[in-house]
DRENLUMMAR-847404 format. One record per residue: residue number from 1; residue in one letter; x, y, z of N, C-alpha, C in turn. Coordinates in steps of 0.2 Angstrom, whole numbers, plus 5000, padded with zeros to 4 digits. Example, Ala and Ser with C-alpha at 12.3 -4.5 7.8 and 13.67 -1.06 7.14 Angstrom:
! residues 2
{1 A {5066 4972 5039} {5062 4978 5039} {5066 4984 5039}}
{2 S {5064 4989 5035} {5068 4995 5036} {5064 5000 5039}}
END
This chain:
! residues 87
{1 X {5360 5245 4646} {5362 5245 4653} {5358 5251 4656}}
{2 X {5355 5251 4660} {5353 5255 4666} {5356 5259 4669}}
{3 X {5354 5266 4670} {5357 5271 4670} {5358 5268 4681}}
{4 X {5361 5274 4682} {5362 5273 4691} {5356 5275 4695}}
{5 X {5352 5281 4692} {5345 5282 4695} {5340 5277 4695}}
{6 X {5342 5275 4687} {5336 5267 4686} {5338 5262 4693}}
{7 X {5343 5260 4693} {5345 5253 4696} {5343 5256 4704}}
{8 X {5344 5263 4707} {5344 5263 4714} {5335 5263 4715}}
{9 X {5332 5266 4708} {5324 5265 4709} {5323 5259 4709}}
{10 X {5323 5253 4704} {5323 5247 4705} {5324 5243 4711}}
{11 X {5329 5246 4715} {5332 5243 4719} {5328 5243 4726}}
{12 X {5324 5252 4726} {5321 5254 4733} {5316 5250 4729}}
{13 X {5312 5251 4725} {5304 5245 4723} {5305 5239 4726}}
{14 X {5311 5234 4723} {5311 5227 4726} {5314 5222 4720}}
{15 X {5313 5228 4713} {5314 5224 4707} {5320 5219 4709}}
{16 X {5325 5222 4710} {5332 5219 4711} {5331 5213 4715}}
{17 X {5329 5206 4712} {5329 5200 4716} {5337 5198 4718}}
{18 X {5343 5201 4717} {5349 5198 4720} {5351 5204 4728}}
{19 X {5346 5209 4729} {5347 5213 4734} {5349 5209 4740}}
{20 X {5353 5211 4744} {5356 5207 4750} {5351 5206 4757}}
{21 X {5349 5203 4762} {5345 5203 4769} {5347 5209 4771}}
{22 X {5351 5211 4770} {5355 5217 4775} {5352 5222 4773}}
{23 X {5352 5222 4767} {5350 5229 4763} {5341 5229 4764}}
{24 X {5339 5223 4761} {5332 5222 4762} {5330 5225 4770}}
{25 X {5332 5223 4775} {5329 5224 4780} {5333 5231 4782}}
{26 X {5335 5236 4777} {5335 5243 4779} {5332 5246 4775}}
{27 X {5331 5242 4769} {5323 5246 4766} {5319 5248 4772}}
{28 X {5315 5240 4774} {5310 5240 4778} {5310 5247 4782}}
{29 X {5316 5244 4785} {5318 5253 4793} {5318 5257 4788}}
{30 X {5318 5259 4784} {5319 5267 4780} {5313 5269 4779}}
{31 X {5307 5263 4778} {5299 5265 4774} {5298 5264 4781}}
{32 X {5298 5263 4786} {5295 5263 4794} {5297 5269 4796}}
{33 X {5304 5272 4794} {5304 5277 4797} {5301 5282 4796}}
{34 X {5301 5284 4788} {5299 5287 4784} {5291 5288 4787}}
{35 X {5286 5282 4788} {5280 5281 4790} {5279 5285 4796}}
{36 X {5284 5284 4801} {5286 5288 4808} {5286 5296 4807}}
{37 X {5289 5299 4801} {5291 5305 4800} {5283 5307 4798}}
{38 X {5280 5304 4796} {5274 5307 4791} {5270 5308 4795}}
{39 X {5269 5303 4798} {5265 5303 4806} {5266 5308 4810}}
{40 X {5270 5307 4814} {5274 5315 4816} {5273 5321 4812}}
{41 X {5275 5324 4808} {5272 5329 4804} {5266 5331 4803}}
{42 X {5261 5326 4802} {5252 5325 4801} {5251 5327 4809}}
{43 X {5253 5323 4813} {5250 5327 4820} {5251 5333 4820}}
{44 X {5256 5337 4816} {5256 5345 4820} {5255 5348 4813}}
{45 X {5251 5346 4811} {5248 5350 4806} {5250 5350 4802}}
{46 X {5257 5348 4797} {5260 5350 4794} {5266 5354 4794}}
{47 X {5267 5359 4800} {5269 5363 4803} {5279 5358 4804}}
{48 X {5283 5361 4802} {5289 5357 4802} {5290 5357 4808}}
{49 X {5293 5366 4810} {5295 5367 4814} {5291 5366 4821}}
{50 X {5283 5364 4822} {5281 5362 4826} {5282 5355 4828}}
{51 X {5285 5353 4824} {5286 5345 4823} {5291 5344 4827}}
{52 X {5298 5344 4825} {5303 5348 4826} {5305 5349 4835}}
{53 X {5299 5357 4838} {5297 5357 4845} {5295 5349 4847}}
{54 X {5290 5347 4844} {5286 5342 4848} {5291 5336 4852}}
{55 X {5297 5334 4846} {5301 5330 4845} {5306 5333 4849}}
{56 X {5308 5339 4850} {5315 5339 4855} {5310 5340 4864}}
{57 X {5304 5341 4864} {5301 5340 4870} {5301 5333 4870}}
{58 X {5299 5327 4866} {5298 5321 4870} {5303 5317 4872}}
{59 X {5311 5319 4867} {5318 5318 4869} {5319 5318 4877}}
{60 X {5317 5326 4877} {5319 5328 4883} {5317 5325 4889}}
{61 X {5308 5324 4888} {5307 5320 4891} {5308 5313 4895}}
{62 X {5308 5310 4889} {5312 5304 4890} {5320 5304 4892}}
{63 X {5325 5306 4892} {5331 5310 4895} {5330 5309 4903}}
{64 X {5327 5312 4904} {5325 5313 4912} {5319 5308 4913}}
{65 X {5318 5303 4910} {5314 5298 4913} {5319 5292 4914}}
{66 X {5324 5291 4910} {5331 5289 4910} {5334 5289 4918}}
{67 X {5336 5296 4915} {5341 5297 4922} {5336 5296 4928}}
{68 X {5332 5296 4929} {5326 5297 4937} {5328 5286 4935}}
{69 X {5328 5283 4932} {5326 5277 4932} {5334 5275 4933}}
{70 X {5339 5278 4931} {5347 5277 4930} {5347 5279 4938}}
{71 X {5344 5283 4942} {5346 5283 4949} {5343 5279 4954}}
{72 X {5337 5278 4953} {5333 5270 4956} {5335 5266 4956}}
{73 X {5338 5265 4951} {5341 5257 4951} {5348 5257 4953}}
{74 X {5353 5265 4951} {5359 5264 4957} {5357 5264 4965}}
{75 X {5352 5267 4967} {5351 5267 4975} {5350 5260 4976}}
{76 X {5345 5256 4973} {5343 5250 4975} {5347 5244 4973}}
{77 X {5351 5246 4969} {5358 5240 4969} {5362 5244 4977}}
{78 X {5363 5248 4977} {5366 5250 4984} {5366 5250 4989}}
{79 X {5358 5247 4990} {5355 5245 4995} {5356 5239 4996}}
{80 X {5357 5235 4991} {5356 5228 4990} {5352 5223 4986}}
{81 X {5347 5228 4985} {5341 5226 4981} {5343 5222 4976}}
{82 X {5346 5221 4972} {5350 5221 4965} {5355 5217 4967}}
{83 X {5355 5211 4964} {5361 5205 4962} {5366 5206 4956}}
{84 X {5370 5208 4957} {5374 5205 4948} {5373 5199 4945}}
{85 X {5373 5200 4939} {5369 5191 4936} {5377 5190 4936}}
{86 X {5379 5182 4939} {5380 5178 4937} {5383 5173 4932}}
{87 X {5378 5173 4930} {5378 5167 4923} {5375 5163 4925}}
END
C-alpha cells in the first residue's frame, strides 16, 4: 500500500486514472498558476520582494481602472445611455 506522499505524488503526475474532472482541472490552474508565478518572479530578476512591489503596483492599477470604468458606465446609465437587459 502506498504511503500518502506516494498517492498525492502520483496523483499531481497524472498516474491516478480514477482522479475526478474537478480535480484534474485544478491541477491544470495550479501548474498555470504556478507558470504565472515563475514568470512573474524571472521578470524581476529573481528579486521576491520586487515581485511582490511589481504585483501590488499592477493591482492597484487595475483597482482604479475599475472604479474610472465603474463610474462611466454609472453616468451613462444615468443619462440614458444604458438599457437594463430585459430577457
Amino acid at each position: 500500500m502506498p504511503s500518502e506522499s506516494q498517492a498525492k505524488s502520483e496523483f499531481k503526475s497524472g498516474a491516478n486514472s480514477e482522479a475526478e474532472p474537478d480535480a484534474q482541472a485544478a491541477d491544470i490552474g495550479d501548474r498555470a498558476l504556478d507558470a504565472a508565478m515563475d514568470q512573474a518572479i524571472a521578470a524581476c530578476g529573481g528579486d521576491l520582494r520586487a515581485t511582490i512591489r511589481a504585483l501590488i503596483i499592477a493591482n492597484d492599477f487595475l483597482e482604479t481602472e475599475v472604479t474610472e470604468l465603474m463610474k462611466a458606465v454609472s453616468h451613462a446609465y444615468a443619462r440614458g445611455r444604458f438599457h437594463s437587459y430585459s430577457g
